[in-house]
C-alpha positions as CSV (number, residue, x, y, z in Angstrom):
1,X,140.5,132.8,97.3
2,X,140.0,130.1,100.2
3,X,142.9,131.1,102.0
4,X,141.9,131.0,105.8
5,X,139.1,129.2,104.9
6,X,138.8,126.4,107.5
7,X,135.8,124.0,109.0
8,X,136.4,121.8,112.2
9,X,136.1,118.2,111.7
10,X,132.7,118.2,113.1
11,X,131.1,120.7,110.7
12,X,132.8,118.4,108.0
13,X,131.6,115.4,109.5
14,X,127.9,116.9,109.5
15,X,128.4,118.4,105.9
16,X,129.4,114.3,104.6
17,X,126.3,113.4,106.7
18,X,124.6,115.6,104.5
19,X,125.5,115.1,101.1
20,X,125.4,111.1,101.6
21,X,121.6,111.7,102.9
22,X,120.9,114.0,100.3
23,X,122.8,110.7,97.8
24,X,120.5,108.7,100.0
25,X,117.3,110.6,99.3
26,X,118.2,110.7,95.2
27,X,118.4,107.3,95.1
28,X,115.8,104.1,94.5
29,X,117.2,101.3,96.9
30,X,120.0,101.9,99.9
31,X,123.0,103.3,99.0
32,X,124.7,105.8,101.3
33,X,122.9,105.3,104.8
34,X,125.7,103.3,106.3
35,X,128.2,106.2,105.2
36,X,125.1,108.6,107.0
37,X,125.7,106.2,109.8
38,X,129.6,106.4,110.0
39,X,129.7,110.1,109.5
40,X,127.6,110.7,112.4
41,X,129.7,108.5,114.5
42,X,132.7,110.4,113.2
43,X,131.1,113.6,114.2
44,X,130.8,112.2,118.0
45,X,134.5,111.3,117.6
46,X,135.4,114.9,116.7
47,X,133.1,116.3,119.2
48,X,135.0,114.2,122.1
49,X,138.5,115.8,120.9
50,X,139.6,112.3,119.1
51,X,142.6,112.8,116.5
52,X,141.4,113.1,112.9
53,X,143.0,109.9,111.8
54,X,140.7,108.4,114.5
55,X,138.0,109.5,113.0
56,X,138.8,108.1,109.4
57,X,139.2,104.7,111.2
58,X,136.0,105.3,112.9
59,X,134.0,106.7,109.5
60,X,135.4,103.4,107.8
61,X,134.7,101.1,110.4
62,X,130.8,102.4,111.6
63,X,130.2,102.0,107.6
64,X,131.5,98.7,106.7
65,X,130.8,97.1,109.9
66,X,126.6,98.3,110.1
67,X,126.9,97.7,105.8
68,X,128.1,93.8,106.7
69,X,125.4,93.5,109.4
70,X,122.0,95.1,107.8
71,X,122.5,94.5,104.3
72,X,121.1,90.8,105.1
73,X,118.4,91.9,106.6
74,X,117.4,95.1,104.8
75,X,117.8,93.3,101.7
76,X,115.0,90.9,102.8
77,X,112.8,93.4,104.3
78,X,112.9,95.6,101.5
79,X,112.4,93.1,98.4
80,X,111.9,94.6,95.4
81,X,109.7,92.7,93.6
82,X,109.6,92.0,89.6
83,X,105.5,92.5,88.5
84,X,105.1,90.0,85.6
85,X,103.5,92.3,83.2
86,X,101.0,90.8,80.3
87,X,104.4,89.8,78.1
88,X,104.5,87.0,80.6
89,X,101.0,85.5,79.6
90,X,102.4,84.3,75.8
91,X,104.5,81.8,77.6
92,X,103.1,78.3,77.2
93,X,100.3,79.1,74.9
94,X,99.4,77.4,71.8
95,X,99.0,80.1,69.0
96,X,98.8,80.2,65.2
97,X,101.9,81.0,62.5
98,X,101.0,83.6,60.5
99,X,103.8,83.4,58.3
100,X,105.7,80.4,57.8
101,X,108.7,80.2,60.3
102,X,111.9,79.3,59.0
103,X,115.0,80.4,61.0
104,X,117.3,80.0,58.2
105,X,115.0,82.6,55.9
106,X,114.9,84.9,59.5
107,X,111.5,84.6,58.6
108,X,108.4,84.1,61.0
109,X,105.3,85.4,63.1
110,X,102.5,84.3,65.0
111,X,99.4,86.1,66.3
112,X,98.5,86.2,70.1
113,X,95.6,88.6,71.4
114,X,95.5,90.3,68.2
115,X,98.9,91.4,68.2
116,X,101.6,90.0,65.7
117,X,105.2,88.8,66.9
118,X,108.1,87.9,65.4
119,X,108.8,83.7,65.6
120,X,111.8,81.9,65.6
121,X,112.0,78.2,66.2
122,X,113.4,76.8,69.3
123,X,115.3,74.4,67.2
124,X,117.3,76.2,64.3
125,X,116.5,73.2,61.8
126,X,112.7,73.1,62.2
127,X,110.0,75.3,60.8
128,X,106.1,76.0,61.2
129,X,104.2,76.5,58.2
130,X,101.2,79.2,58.0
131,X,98.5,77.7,60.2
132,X,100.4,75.6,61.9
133,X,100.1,75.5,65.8
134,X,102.9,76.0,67.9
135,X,103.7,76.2,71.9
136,X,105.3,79.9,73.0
137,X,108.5,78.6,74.9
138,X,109.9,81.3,75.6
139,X,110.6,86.0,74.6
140,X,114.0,86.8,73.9
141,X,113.7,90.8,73.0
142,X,111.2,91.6,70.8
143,X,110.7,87.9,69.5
144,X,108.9,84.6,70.5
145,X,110.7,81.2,70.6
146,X,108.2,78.7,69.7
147,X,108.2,74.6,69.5
């Protein structure tokens, strides 16, 4: 069905260019712009007549070589930055048990701005009785770790 079909390294060169832009476009952070980069320099390569093992070499070494030298820098340019969202406010306030917390009974809860959360102890051996006031330490999943 593809017999005597054939593309000159060139057109394959621009077609990688292409699809890794396309990858490029599809994706969040930077993925495939130093293989956009090394394709295009392959497609020079091809262009000027060089041997198609010449341009691998060249594909390879354009996208390791501007990967090694602008990842550095792109990756301080372009931060992406972790919004605390209102999960982080709990942390370091002093709230009330609701229900007595005893890890042993995997039991416990405290109330914070009207919403209820599951409690555990930051030490395994001690518990909070109901009323008791306790610092948030610290979420892990869905639960609070108080002391």
């Amino acid at each position: 069905m593809l017999e005597g079909f054939a593309i000159s390294m060139s057109t394959f060169w621009i077609l990688l260019f292409i699809i890794f832009l396309i990858a490029e476009a599809a994706t969040a952070g930077l993925v495939s712009i130093w293989f956009c980069a090394g394709a295009l320099c392959s497609f020079v390569a091809a262009k000027v007549g060089a041997a198609v093992y010449v341009q691998i070499i060249i594909f390879i070494v354009a996208s390791v070589a501007l990967f090694v030298l602008t990842r550095p820098f792109v990756k301080n340019v372009i931060k992406l930055k972790s919004e605390p969202t209102n999960l982080d406010r709990i942390i370091g306030q002093s709230v009330a048990v609701t229900e007595k917390i005893d890890n042993k009974a995997d039991t416990g809860a405290i109330k914070y701005d009207g919403k209820v959360w599951t409690a555990r102890s930051n030490d395994f051996d001690v518990t909070f009785e109901k009323g008791d006031f306790v610092t948030v330490d610290r979420i892990e999943g869905v639960k609070v770790i108080v002391k």
